[in-house]
DSSP file (Angstrom, degrees, kcal/mol; ACC not computed):
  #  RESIDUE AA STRUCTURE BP1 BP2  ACC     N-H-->O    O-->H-N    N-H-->O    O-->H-N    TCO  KAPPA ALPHA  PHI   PSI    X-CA   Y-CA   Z-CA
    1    1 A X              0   0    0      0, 0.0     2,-0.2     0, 0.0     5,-0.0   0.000 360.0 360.0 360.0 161.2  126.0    0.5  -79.6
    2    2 A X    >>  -     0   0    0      1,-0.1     4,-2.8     4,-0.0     3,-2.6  -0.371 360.0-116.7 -99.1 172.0  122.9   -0.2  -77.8
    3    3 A X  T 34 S+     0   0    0     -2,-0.2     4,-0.3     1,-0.2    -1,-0.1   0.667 108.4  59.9 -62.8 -23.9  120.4   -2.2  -79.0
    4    4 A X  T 34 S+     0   0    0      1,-0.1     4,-0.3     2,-0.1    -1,-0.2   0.486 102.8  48.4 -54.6 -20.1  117.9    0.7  -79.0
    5    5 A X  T X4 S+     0   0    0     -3,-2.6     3,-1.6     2,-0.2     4,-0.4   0.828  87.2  96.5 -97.4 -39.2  119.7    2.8  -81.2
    6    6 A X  G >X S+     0   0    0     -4,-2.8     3,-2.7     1,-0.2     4,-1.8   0.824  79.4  62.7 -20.1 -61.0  120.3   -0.6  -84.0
    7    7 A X  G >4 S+     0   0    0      1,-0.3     3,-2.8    -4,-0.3     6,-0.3   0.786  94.2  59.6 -42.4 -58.8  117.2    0.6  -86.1
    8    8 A X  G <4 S+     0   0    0     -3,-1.6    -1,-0.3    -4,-0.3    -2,-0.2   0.642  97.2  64.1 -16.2 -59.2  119.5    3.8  -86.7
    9    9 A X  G <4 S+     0   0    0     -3,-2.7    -1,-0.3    -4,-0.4    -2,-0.2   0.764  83.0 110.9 -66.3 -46.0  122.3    1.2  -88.4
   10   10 A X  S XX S-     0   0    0     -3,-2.8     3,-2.3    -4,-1.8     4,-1.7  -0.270  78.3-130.5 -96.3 168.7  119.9    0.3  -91.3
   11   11 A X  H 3> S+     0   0    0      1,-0.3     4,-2.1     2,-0.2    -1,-0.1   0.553 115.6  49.6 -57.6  -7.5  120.2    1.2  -94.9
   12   12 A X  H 34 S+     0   0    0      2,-0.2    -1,-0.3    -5,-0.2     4,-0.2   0.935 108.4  57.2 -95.3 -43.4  116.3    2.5  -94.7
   13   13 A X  H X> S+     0   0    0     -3,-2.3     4,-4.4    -6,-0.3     3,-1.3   0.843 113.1  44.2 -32.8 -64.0  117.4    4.5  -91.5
   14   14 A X  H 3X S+     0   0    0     -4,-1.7     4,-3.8     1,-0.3    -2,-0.2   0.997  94.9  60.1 -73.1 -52.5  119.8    6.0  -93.6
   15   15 A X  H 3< S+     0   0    0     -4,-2.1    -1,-0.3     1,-0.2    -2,-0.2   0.552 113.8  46.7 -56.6   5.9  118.6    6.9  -96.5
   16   16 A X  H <4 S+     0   0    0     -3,-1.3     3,-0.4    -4,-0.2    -1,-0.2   0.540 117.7  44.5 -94.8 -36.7  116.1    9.2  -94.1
   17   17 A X  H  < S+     0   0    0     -4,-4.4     3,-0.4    -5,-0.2    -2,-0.2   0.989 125.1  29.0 -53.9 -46.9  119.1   10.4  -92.0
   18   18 A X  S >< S+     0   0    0     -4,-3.8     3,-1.9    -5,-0.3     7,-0.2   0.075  80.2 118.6-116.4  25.1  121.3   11.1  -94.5
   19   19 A X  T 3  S+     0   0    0     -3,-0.4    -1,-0.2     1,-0.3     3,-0.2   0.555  87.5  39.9 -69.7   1.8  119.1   12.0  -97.5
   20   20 A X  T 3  S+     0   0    0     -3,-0.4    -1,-0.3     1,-0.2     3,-0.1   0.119 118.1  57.4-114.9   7.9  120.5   15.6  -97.9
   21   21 A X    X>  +     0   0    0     -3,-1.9     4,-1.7     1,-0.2     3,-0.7  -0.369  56.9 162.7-146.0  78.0  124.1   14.0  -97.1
   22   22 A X  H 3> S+     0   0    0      1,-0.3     4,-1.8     2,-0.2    -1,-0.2   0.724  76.1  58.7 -82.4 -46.3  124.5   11.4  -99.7
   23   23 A X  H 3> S+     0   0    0      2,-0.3     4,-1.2     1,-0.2    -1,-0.3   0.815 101.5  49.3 -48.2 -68.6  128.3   11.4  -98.7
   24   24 A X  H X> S+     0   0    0     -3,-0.7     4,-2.2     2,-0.3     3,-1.1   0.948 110.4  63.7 -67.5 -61.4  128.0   10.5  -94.7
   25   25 A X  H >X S+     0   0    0     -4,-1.7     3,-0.8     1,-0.4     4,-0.5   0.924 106.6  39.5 -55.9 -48.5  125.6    7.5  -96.3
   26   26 A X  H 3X S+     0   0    0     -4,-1.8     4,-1.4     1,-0.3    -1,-0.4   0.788 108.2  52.9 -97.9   4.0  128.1    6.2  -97.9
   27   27 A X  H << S+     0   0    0     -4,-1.2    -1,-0.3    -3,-1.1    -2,-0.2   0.492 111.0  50.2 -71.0 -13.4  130.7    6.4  -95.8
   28   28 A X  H << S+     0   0    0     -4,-2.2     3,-0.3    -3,-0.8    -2,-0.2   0.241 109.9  57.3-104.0   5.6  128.7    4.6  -93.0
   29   29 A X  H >< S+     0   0    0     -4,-0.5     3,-6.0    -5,-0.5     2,-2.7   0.694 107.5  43.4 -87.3 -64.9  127.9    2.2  -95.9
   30   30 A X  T 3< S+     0   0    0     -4,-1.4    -1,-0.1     1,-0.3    -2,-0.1   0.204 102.2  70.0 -42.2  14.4  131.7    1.5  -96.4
   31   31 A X  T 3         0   0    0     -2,-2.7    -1,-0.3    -3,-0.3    -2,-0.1   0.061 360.0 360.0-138.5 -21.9  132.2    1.3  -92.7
   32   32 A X    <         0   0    0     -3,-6.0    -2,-0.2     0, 0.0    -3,-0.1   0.582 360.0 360.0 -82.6 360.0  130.1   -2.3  -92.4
């Protein structure tokens, strides 16, 4: 992925992405 996009990858990243989709969070946790 490009190098821009990393911040996306972390767990703080997520828990704003994916706070209505608890599910997707952890399945991209369980994915590292």
């Amino acid at each position: 992925h490009p190098a821009s996009r990393a911040i996306e990858l972390t767990p703080r990243e997520w828990k704003t992405k994916f706070a209505d989709t608890p599910l997707k969070s952890d399945l991209a946790l369980a994915g590292q």
